[in-house]
C-alpha positions, 0 to 999 in steps of 0.5 A, spaced: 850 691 085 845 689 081 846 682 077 851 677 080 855 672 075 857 665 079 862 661 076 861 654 079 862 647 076 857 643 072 858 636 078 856 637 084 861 635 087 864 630 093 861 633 099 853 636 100 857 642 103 857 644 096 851 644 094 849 647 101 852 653 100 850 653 092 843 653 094 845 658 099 847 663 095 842 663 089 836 664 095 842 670 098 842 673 091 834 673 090 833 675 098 838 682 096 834 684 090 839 681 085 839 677 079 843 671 077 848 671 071 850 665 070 852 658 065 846 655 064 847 648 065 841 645 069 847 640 073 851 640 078 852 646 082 850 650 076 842 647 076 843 648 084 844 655 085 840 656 079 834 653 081 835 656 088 835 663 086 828 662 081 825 659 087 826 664 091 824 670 086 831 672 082 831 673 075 836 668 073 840 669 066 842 663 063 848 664 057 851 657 054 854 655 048 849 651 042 855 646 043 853 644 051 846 645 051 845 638 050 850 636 054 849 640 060 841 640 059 840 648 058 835 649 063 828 651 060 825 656 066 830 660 067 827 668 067 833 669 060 837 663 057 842 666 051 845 660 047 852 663 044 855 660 038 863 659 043 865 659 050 868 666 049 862 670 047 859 665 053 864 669 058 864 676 055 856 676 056 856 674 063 862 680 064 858 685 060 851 682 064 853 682 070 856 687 076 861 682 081 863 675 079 862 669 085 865 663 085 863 657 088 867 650 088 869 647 081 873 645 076 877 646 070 872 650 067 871 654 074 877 655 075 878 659 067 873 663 068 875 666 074 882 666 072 880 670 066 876 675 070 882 676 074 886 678 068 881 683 065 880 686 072 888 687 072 887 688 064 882 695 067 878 692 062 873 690 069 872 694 075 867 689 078 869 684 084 872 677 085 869 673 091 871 666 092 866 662 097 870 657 100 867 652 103 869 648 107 877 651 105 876 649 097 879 655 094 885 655 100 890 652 096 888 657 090 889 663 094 897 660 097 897 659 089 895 666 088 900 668 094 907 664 091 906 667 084 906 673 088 912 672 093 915 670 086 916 676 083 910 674 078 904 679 081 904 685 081 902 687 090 896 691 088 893 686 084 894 680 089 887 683 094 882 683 088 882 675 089 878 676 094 876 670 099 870 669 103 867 664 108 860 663 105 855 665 101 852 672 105 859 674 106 862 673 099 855 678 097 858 683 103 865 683 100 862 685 093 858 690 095 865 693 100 869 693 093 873 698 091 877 697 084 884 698 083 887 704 080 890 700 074 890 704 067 886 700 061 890 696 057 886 694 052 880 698 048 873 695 048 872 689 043 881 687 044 879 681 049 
């Protein structure tokens, strides 16, 4: 594991837990060795995990599309900021950049993004790792979601572990480092995402 993608939202949120575990977590990626891939916004829990990691030595890659970077403030010092022309190719780099996807509390765009990641980990598109931190329970109604879709007939059993959940930011890491990918058969060739 080498570079670790993090989807979170671009607001920080109601409750300081949130921005306690973004910090967390981008000091845990640098203290492991790794780089941050991430969406390139300064605000929110994106600049939080960010700037965090920077601090604490990791090499962060930022990816925005040209449309966000005034809007969320593209953020300057980072090791590596890539500004794209859409939001899918913003999603495709950081798949292709990165090793293991972590997802920190947020909102709609959040919550596309690691769906999407599901998808092409079920798509054997991605064999990489889906960890949701779930601070202070944040992800527990996303996780009975994911179990009803499952008890309904609409997921496949194999498929319902990948979305792995964890407690903080130093176990989400352990958990993509003891992954093992499901044997699923690639759907689509490289270029039909």
């Amino acid at each position: 594991m080498r570079r670790v993608c993090v989807f979170c939202g671009s607001a920080a949120g109601a409750r300081p837990d949130y921005a306690r575990d973004a910090e967390a977590l981008g000091r845990a990626i640098a203290a492991r060795g790794m780089g941050l891939v991430f969406g390139g916004g300064a605000v929110g829990l994106m600049g939080i995990v960010s700037r965090a990691a920077l601090a604490a030595g990791a090499p962060v890659t930022g990816i925005i599309p040209h449309g966000l970077v005034m809007r969320e403030a593209g953020n300057g010092d980072l090791t590596d900021l890539r500004i794209v022309a859409s939001m899918h190719e913003r999603k495709a780099m950081m798949a292709e950049m990165s090793d293991g996807f972590l997802v920190l509390p947020g909102g709609f765009g959040t919550l596309e993004e690691v769906v999407e990641a599901l998808t092409w980990l079920q798509l054997g598109i991605h064999r990489k790792p889906v960890v949701f931190i779930d601070t202070l329970g944040f992800w527990g109604r996303q996780m009975a979601m994911f179990d009803h879709m499952l008890a309904e007939g609409l997921l496949r059993p194999e498929m319902r572990p990948m979305a792995m959940i964890a407690p903080d930011p130093e176990a989400a890491l352990d958990a993509l480092d003891g992954f093992t990918p499901p044997d699923v058969p690639r759907w689509l060739l490289p270029g039909e995402t």
